[in-house]
VOROLO-231077 format. One line per 8 residues: number of its first residue (from 0); their letters; for each residue x, y, z of N, C-alpha, C. Coordinates in nm, 4 decimals, padded with zeros to 6 digits. Each point is the difference from the previous one (the first is absolute). Layout:
residues N
NUM	a	X,Y,Z,X,Y,Z,X,Y,Z ~ ...
//
This chain:
residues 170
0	xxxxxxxx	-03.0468,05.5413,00.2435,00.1069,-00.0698,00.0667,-00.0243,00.0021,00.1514 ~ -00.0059,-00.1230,00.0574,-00.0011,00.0091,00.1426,00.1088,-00.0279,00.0891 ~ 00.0841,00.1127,00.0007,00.1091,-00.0006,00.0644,00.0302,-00.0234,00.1864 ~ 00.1144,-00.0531,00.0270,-00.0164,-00.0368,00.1782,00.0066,00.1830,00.0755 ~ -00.0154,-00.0162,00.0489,-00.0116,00.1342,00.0813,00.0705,00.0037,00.1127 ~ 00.1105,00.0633,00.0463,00.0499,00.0573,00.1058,-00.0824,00.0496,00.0819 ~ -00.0542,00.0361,00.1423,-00.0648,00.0361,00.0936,00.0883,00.1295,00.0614 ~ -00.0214,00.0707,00.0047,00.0756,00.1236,00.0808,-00.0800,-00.0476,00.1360
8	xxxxxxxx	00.1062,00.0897,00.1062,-00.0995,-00.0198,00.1868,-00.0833,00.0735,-00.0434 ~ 00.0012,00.0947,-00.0703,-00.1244,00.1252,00.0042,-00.1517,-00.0293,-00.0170 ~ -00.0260,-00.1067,-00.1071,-00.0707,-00.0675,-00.0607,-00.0702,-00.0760,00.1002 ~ 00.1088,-00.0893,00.1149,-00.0631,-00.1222,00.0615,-00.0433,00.0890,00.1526 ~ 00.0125,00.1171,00.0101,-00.0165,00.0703,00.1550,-00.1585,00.0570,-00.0667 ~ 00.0139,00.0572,-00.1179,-00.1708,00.0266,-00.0681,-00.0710,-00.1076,-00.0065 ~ 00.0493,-00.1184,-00.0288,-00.0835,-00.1293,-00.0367,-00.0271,-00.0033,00.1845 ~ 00.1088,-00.0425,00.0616,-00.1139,-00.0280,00.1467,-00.0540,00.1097,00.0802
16	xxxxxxxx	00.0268,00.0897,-00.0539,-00.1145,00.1545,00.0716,-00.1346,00.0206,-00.0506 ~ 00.0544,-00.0142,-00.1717,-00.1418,00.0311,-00.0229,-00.0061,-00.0983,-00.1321 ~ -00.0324,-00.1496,00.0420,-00.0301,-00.1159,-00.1233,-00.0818,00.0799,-00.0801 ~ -00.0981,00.0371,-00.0153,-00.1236,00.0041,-00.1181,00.0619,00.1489,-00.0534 ~ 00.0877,00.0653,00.0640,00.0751,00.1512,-00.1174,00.0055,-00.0900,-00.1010 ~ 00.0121,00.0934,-00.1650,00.0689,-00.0564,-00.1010,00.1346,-00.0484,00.0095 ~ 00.0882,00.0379,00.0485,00.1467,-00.0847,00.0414,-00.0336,-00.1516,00.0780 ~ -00.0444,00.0414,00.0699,-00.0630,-00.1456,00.0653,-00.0260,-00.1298,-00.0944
24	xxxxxxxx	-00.1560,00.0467,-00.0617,-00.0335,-00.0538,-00.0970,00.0942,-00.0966,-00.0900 ~ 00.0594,00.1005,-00.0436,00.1356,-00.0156,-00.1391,00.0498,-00.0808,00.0740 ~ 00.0602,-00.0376,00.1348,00.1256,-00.0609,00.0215,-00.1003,-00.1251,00.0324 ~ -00.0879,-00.0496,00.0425,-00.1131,-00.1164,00.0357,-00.0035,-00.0637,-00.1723 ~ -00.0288,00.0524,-00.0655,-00.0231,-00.0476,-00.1581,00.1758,-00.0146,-00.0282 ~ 00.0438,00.0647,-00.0134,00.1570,-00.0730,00.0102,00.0094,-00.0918,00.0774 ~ -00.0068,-00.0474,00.1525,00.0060,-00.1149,00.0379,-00.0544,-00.0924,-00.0265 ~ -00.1494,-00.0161,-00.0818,-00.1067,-00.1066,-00.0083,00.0892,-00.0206,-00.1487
32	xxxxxxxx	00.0733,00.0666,-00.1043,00.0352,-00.0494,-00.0929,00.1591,-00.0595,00.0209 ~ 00.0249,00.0005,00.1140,00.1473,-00.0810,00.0163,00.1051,00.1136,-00.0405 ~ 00.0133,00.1149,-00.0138,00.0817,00.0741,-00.1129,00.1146,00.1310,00.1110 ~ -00.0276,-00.0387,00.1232,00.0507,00.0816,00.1164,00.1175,-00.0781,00.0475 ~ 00.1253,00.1211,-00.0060,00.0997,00.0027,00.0881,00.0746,00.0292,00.1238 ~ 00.0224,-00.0430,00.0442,00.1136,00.0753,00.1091,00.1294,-00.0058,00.0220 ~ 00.0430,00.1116,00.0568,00.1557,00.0003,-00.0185,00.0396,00.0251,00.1607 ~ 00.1181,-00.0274,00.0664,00.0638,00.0241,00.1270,-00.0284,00.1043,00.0580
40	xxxxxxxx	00.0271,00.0974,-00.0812,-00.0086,00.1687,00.0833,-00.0940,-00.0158,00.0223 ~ -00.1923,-00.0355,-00.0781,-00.0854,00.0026,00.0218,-00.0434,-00.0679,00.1624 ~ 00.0468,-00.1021,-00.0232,00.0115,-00.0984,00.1564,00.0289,00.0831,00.1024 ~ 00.1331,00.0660,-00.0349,00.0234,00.1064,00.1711,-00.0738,00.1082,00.0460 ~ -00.0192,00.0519,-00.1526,-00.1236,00.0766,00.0431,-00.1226,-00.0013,00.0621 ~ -00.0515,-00.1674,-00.0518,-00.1194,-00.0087,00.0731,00.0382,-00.0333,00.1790 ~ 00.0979,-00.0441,-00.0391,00.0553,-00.0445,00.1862,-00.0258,00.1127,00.0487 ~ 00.0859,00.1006,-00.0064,00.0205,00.1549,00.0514,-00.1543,00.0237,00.0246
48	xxxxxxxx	-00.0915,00.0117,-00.0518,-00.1243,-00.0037,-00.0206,-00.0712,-00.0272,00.1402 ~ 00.0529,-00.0872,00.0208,-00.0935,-00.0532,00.0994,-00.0714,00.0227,00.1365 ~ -00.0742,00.0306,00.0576,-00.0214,00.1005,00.1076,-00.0113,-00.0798,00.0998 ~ -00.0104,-00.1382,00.0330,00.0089,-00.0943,00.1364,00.0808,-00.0850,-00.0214 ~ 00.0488,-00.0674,00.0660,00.0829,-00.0899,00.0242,-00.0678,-00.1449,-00.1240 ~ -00.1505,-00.0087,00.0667,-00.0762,-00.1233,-00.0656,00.0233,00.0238,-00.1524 ~ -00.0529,00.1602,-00.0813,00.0024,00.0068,-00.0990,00.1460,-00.0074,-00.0963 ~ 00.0920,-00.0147,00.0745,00.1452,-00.0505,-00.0182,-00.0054,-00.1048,-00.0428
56	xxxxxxxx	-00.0282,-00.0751,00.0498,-00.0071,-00.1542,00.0597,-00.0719,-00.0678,-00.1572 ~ -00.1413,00.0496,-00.0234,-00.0411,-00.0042,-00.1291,00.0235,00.0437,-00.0914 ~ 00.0504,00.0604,-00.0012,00.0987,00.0785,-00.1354,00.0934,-00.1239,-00.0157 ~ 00.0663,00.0392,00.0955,00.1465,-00.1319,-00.0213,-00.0398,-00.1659,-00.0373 ~ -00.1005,-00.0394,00.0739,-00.0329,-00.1350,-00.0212,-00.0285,-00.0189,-00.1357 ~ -00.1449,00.0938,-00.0538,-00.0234,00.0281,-00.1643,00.0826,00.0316,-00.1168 ~ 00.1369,00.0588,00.0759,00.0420,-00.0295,-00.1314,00.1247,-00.0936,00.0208 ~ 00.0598,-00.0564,00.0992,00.1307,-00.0435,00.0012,-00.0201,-00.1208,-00.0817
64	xxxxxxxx	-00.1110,-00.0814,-00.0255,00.0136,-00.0904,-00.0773,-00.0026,00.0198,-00.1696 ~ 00.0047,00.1462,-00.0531,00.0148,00.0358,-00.0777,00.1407,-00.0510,-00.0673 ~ 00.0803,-00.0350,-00.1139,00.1027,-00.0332,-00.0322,00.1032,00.1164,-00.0339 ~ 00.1058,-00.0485,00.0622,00.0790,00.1383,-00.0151,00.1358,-00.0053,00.0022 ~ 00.0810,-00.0078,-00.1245,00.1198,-00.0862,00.0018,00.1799,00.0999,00.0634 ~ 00.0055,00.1027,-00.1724,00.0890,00.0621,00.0248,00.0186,00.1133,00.1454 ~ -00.0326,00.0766,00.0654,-00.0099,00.0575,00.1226,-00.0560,-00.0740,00.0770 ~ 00.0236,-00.0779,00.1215,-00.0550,-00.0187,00.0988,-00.0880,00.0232,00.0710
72	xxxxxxxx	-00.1037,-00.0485,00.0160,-00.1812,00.0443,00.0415,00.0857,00.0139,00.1268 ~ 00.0360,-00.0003,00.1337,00.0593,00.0219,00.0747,00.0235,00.1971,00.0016 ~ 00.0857,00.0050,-00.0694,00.0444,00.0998,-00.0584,-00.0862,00.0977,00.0110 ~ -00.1291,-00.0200,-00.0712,-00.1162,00.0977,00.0044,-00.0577,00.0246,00.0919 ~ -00.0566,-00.1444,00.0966,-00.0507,-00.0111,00.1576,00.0316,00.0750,00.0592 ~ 00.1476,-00.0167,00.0187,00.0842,00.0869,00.0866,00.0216,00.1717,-00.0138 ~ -00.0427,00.0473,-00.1288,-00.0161,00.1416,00.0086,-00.1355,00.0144,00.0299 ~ -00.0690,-00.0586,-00.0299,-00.1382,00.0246,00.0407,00.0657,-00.0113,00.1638
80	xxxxxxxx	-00.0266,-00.1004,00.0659,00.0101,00.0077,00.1372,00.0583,00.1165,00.0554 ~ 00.1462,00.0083,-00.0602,00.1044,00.1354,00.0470,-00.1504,00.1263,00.0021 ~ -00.0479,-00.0122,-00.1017,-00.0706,00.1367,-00.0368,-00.1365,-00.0157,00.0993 ~ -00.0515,-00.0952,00.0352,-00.1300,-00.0466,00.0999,00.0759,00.0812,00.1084 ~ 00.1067,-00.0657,00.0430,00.0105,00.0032,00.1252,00.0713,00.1462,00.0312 ~ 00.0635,00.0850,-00.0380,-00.0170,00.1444,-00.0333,-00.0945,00.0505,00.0043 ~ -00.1011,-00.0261,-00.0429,-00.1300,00.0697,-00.0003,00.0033,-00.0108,00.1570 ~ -00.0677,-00.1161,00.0529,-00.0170,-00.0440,00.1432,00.1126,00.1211,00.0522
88	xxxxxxxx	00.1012,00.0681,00.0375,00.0957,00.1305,00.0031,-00.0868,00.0678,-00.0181 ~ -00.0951,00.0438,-00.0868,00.0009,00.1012,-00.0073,-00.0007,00.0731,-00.1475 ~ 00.0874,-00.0425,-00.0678,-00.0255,00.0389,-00.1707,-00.0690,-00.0576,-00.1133 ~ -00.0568,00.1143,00.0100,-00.1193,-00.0052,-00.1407,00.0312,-00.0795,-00.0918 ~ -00.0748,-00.0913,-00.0418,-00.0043,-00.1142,-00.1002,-00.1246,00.1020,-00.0907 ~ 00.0512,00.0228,-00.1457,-00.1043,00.0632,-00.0486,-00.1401,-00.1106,-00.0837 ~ 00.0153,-00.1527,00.0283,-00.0908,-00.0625,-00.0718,-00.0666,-00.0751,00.1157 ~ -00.1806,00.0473,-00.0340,-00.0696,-00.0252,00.0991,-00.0895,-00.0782,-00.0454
96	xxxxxxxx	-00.0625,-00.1417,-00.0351,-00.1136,-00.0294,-00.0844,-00.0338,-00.1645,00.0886 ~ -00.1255,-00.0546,-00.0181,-00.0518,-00.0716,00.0331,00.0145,-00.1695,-00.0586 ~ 00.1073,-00.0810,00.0870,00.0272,-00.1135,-00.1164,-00.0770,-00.1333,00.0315 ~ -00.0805,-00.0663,-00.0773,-00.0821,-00.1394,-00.0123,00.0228,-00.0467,-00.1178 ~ 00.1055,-00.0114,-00.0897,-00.0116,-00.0776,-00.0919,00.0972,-00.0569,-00.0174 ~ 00.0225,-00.1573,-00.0309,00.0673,-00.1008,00.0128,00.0736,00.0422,-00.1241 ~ 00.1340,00.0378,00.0089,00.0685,00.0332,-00.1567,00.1394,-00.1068,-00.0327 ~ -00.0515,-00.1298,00.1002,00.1076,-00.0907,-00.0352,-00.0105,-00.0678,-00.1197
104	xxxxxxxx	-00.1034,-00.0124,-00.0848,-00.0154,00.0074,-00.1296,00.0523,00.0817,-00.0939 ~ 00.0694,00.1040,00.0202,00.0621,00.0733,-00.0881,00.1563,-00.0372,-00.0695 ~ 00.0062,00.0275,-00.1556,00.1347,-00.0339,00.0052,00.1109,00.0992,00.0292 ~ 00.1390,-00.0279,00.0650,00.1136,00.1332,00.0058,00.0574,-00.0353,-00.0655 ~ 00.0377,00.1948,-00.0501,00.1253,00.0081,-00.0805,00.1379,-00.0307,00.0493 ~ 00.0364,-00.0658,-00.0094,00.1753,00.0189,00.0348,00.0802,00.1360,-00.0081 ~ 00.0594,00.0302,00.0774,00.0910,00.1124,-00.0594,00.1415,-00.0559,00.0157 ~ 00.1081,00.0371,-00.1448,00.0868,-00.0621,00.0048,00.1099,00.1606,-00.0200
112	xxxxxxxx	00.1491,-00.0710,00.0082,00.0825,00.1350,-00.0623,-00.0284,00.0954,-00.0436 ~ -00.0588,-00.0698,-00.1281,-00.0653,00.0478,-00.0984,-00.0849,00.1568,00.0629 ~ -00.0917,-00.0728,00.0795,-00.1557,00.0927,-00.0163,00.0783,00.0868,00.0922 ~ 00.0697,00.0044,00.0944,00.1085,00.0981,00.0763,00.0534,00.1125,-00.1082 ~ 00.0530,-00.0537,-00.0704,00.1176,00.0671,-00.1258,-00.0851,00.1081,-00.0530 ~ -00.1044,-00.0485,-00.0533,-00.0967,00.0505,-00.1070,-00.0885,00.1216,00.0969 ~ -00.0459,-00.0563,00.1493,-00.0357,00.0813,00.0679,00.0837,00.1511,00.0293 ~ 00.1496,-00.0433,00.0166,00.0736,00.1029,-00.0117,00.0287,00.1024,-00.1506
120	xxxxxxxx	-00.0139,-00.0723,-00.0616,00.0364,00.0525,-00.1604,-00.1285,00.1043,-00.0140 ~ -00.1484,-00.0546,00.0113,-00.0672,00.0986,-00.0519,-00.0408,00.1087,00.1417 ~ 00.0296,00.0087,00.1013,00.0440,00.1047,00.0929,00.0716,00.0565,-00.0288 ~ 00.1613,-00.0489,-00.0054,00.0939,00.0978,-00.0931,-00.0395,00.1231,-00.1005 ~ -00.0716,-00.0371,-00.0853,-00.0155,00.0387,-00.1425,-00.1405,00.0577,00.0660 ~ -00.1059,-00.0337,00.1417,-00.0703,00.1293,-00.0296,00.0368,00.1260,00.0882 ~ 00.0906,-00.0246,00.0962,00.1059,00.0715,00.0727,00.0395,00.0992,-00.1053 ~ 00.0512,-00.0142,-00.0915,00.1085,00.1276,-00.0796,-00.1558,00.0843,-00.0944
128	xxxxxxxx	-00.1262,-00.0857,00.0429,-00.0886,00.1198,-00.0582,-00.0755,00.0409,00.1175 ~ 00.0679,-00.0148,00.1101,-00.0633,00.0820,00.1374,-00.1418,-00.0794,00.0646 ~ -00.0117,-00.1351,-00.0816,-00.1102,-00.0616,00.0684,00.0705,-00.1220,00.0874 ~ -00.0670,00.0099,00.1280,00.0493,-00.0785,00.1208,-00.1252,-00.1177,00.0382 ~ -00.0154,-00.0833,-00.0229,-00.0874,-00.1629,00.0333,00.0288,-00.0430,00.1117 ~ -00.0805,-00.0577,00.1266,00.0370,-00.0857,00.0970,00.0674,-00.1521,-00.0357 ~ 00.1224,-00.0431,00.0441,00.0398,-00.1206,-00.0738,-00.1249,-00.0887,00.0079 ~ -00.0754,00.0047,00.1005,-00.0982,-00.1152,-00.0116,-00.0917,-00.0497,-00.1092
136	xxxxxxxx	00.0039,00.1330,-00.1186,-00.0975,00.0236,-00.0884,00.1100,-00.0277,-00.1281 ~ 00.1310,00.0493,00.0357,00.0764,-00.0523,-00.0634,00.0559,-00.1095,-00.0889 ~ -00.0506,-00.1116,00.1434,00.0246,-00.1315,-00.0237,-00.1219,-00.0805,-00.0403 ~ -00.1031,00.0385,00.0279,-00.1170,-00.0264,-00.0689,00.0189,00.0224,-00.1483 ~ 00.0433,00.1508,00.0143,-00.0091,-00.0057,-00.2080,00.0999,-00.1074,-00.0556 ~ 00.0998,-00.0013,00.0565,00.0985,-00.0821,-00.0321,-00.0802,-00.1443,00.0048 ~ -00.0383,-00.0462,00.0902,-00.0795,-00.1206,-00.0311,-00.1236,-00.0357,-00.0775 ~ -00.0271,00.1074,-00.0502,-00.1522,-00.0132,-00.0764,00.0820,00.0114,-00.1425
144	xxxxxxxx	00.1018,00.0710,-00.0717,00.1106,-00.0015,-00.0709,00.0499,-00.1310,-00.0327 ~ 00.0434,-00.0605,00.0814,00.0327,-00.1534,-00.0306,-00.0773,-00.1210,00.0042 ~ -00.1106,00.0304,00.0419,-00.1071,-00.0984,-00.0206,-00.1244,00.0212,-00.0777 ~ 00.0391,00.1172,-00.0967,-00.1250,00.0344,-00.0945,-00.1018,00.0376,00.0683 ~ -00.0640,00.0972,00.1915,-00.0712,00.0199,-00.0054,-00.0326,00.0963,-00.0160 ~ -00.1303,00.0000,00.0416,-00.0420,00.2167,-00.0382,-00.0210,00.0281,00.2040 ~ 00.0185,00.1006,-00.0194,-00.0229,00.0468,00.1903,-00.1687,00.0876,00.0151 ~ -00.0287,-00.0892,00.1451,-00.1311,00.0858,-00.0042,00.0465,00.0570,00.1319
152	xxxxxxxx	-00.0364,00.1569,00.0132,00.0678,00.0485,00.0825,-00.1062,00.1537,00.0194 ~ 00.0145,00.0980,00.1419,-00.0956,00.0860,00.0174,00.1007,00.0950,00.0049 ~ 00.1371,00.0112,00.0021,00.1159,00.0555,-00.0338,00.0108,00.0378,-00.1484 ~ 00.0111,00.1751,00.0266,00.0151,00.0594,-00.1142,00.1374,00.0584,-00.0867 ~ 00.1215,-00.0368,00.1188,00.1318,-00.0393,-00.0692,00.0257,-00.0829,-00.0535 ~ -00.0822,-00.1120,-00.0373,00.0155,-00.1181,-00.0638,00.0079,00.0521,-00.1889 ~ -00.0821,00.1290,00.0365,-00.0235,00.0508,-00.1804,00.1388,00.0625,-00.0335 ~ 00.0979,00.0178,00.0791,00.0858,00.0766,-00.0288,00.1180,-00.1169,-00.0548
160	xxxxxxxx	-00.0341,-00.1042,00.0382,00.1433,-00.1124,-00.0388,-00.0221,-00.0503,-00.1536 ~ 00.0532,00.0293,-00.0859,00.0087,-00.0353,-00.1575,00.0711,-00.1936,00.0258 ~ -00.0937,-00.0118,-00.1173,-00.0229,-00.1736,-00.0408,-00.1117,-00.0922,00.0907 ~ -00.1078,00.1067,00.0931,-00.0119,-00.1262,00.0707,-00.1810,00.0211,-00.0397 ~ -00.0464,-00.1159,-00.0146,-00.1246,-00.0067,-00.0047,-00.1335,00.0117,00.1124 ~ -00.0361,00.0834,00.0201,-00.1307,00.0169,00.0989,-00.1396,-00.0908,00.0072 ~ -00.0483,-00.0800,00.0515,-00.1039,-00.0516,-00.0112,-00.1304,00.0750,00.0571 ~ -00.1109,00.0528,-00.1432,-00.0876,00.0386,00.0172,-00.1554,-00.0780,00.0159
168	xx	-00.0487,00.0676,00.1290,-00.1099,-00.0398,00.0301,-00.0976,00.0222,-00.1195 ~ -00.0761,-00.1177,-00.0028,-00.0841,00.0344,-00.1558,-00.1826,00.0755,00.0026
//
């Protein structure tokens, strides 16, 4: 079964540090087969990401023509920026990686009520067993959940969330 794949940031900061790692690899053969996703949080993250002004600039251009209905691509820009321009302050942005690839070809997930609700529900429920998730990873599962994908991810709390499928490098 060749299922679409969710992209974690973790994945795409290894893919432009070090293309030819096996993560690299994996996510290049996922793109040449059409089968790669992205979701919003992913977007701010890569914004936050960004270490010059220019590499902003390409980030944003590459993906804003991406389609993006329920949340407002706006929406995302703008925490990225909030979070760019903080850095420029002074605070540590912890994602540092090298970006050249045109990802306005990619399709986005929408996030609706829904993927909010569900994001909260399975936090809830891993809360009362003492496990705590960044919402960002949250809402990823929640979106890979409603769109049948599997997550490729270098994050090892991802093993701790029950129902969600992992995509393994082969």
């Amino acid at each position: 079964m060749n299922a679409n794949v969710l992209v974690d940031t973790s994945i795409w900061i290894e893919y432009f540090n070090k293309p030819d790692s096996r993560a690299g690899e994996s996510l290049e053969n996922l793109l040449k087969q059409g089968r790669v996703f992205c979701a919003g949080v992913v977007l701010t993250e890569l914004l936050q990401g960004a270490k010059i002004k220019k590499e902003f600039k390409l980030i944003l251009e590459s993906m804003a023509a991406l389609p993006f209905l329920e949340t407002k691509l706006t929406t995302w820009i703008d925490a990225g920026r909030i979070s760019f321009s903080l850095r420029k302050k002074g605070i540590t942005i912890q994602n540092e990686f090298k970006f050249f690839l045109d990802l306005s070809a990619l399709p986005f997930l929408e996030t609706t009520l829904n993927t909010w609700i569900e994001a909260g529900r399975i936090s809830f429920s891993l809360r009362k067993k003492g496990i705590t998730i960044p919402t960002s990873d949250l809402i990823i599962t929640s979106l890979a959940l409603e769109n049948d994908c599997l997550i490729f991810t270098l994050d090892p709390h991802f093993n701790k969330i029950p129902g969600i499928k992992l995509y393994t490098e082969d």
